[in-house]
C-alpha positions in Angstrom: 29.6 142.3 100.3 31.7 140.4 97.6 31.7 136.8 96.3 34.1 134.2 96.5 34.1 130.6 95.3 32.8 129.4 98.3 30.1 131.7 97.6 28.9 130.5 94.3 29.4 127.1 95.2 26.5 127.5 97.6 24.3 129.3 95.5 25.1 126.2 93.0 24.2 123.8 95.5 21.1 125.6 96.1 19.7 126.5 93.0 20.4 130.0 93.3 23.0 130.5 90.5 21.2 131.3 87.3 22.7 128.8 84.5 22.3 129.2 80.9 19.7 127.0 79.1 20.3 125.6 75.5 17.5 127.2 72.7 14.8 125.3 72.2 15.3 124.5 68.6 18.5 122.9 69.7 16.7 120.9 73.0 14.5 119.5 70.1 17.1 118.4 67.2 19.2 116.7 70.4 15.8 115.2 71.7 14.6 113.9 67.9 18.2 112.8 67.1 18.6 110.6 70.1 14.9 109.0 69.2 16.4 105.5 67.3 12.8 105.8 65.1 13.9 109.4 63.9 15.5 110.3 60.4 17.2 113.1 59.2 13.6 114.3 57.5 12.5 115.2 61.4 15.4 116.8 62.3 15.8 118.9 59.4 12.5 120.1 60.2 12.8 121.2 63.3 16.5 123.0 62.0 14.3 124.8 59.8 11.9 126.8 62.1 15.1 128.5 62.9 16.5 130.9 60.3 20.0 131.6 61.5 20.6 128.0 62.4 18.7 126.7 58.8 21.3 129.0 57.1 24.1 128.0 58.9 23.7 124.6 58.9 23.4 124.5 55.1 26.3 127.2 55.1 28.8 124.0 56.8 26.9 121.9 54.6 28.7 123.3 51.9 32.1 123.9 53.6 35.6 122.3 52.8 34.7 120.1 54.9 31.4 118.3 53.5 31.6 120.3 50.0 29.9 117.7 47.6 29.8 117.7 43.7 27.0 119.6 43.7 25.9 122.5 46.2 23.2 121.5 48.9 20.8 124.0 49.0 18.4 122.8 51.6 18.9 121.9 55.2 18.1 118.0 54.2 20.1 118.2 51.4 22.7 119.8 54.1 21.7 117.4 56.7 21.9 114.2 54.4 25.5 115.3 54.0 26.8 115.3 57.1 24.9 112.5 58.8 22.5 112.6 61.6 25.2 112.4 64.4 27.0 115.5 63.2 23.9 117.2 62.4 22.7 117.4 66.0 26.6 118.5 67.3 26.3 121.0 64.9 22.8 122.4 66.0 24.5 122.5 69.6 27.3 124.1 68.2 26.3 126.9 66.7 24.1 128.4 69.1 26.3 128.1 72.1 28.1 131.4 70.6 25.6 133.5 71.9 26.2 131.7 75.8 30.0 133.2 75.1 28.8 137.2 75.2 28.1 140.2 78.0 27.7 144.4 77.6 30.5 144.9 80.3 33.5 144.9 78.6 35.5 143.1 80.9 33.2 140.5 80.6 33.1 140.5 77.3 36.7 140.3 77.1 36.9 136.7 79.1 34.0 135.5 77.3 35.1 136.3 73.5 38.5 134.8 74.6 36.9 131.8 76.3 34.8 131.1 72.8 37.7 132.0 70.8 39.5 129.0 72.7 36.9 126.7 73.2 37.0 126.5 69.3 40.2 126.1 69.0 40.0 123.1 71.7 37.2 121.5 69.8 38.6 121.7 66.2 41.6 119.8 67.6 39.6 117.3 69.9 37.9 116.3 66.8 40.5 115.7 65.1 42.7 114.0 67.8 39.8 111.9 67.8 39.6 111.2 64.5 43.5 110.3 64.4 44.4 108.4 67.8 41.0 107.1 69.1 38.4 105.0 68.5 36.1 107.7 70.5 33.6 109.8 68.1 35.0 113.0 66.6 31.5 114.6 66.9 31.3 114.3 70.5 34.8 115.5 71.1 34.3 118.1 69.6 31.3 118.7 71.8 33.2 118.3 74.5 36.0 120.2 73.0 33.5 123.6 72.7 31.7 123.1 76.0 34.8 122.6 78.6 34.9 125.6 79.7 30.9 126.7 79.6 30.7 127.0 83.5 32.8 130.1 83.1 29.7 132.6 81.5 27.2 132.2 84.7 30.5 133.4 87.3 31.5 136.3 84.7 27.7 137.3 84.7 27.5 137.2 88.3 30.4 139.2 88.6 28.9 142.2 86.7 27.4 143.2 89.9 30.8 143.1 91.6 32.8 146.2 90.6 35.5 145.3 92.6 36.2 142.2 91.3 36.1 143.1 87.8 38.5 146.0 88.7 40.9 143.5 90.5 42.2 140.4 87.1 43.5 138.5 90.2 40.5 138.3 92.2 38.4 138.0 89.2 40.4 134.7 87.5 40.6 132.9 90.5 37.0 133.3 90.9 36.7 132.0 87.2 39.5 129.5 87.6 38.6 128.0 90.6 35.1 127.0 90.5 34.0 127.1 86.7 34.5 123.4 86.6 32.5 122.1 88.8 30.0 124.9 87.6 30.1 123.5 83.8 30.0 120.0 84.9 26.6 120.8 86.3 25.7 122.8 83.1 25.6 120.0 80.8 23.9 117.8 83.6 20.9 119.9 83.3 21.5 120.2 79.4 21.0 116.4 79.4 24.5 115.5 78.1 26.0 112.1 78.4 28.2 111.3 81.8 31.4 111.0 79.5 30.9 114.7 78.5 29.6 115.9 81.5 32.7 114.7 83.6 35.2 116.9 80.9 34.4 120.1 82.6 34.6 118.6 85.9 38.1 116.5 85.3 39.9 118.2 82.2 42.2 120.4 84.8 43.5 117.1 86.4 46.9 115.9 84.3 47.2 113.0 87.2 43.7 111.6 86.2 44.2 108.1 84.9 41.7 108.4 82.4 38.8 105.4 82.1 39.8 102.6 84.2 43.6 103.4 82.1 42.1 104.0 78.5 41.9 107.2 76.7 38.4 109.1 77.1 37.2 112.8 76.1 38.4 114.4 78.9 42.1 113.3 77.6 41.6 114.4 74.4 40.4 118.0 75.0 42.8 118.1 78.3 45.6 117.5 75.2 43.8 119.8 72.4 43.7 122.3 75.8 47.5 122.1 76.6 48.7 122.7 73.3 46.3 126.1 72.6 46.1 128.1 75.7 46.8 131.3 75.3 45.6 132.6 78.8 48.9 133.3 81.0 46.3 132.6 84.0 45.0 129.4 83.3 45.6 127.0 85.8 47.2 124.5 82.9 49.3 127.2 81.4 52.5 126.4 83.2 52.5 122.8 83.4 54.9 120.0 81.5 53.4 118.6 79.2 55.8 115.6 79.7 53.9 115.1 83.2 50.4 114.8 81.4 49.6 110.3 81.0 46.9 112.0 79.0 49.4 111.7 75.9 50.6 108.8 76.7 46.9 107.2 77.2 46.4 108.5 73.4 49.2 107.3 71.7 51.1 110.5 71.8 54.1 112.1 72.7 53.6 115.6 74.7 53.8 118.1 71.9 51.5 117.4 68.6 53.7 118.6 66.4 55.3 115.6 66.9 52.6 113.4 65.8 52.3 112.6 62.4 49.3 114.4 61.6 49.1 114.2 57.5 46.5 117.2 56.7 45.2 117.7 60.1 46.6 121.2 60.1 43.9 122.1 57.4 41.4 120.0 59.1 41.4 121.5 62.2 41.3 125.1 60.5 38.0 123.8 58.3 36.5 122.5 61.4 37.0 125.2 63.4 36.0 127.6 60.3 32.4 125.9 60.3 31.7 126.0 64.4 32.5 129.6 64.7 
């Protein structure tokens, strides 16, 4: 017995496919940063109970990006820096790495590509954000590094299926076909907003007329998406750009290099430098 896509769907439909679960530490700085009473005090403690993420938030803190005249040496100091809003994207940033790794070595292959891309994705959503939108750069970039998330439960099921990790045919259609529907649900659980939770879910559609005709998330990381793949089996790997209204709905023409990005080049490399 094998799986298909069919296959998964039902055991997504019926609770039967393990999904991944955010760590606690960053359940909590979402929870206490969404709480309008909260400050970046109570989040900072929380960040601090956690020793890789207390060390790499002040590590960003003191990136290109946020580098201040003096080095912050604390995760408030850190935290004050960046501002509560980037403070809890950050928290949700860096620990989704570990979401993006397997033993099997073909899974690990898909996995460290898909991370490796979803970073590249994000840095640029942010910053197309940031450019041509009126839409928050922190949550694009959310929805940036999260897009393709509902591919890690269908590789790890796939472990037990030696014949569909022997066969890259069988085994990226599974991925392609179903992951997102699969991530959409992810980020349901995880509590996200409906604008991010609809990027998994509508990011492979260029005919999508975006919200109601305006420029959302899902057109900004379906952009950042188009000009960084780098999988030959991708289901957006072949298609013309000129074709995508996701451009045109953010003020672009279909290749970036086109736009008139003053800097961005470096930004994008410093953002992408602090998420990974």
């Amino acid at each position: 017995m094998s799986i298909t896509p069919e296959s998964i769907i039902d055991d997504l439909e019926n609770d039967r496919l393990p999904l991944p679960t955010l760590p606690e530490v960053a359940i909590r700085v979402r929870e206490t940063a969404d709480d309008d009473n909260a400050s970046i005090t109570d989040v900072a403690k929380i960040i601090e109970t956690d020793a890789a993420l207390s060390a790499r938030i002040v590590q960003v803190g003191n990136s290109a990006l946020y580098r201040g005249i003096n080095p912050a040496e604390t995760v408030q100091a850190a935290a004050m820096r960046m501002g509560l809003d980037t403070v809890r994207t950050l928290a949700t940033s860096l620990v989704m790495k570990q979401l993006f790794q397997a033993t099997h070595p073909v899974v690990d292959h898909y996995l460290r590509a898909a991370w490796k891309q979803s970073t590249d994705v994000a840095a640029l959503s942010a910053m197309i954000a940031k450019t041509s939108t009126t839409l928050e750069s922190d949550s694009a970039l959310l929805a940036g590094l999260t897009h393709s998330i509902g591919l890690s439960p269908i590789l790890v099921k796939a472990e037990g299926y030696p014949d569909i990790l022997g066969n890259t045919q069988l085994l990226e259609k599974l991925m392609y076909e179903i992951y997102p529907v699969v991530g959409s649900q992810i980020l349901r659980n995880w509590g996200f907003s409906e604008a991010l939770v609809k990027v998994p879910a509508e990011h492979l559609n260029t005919e999508r007329n975006g919200d109601n005709g305006k420029a959302d998330y899902v057109d900004i990381v379906q952009v950042a998406l188009l000009q960084t793949i780098d999988e030959p089996g991708h289901p957006l790997a072949s298609v013309d750009h000129s074709q995508v209204s996701a451009f045109e709905r953010l003020g672009m023409a279909d290749n970036l290099e086109e736009i008139n990005m003053t800097g961005g080049v470096i930004e994008v490399e410093e953002i992408r430098e602090a998420i990974l």
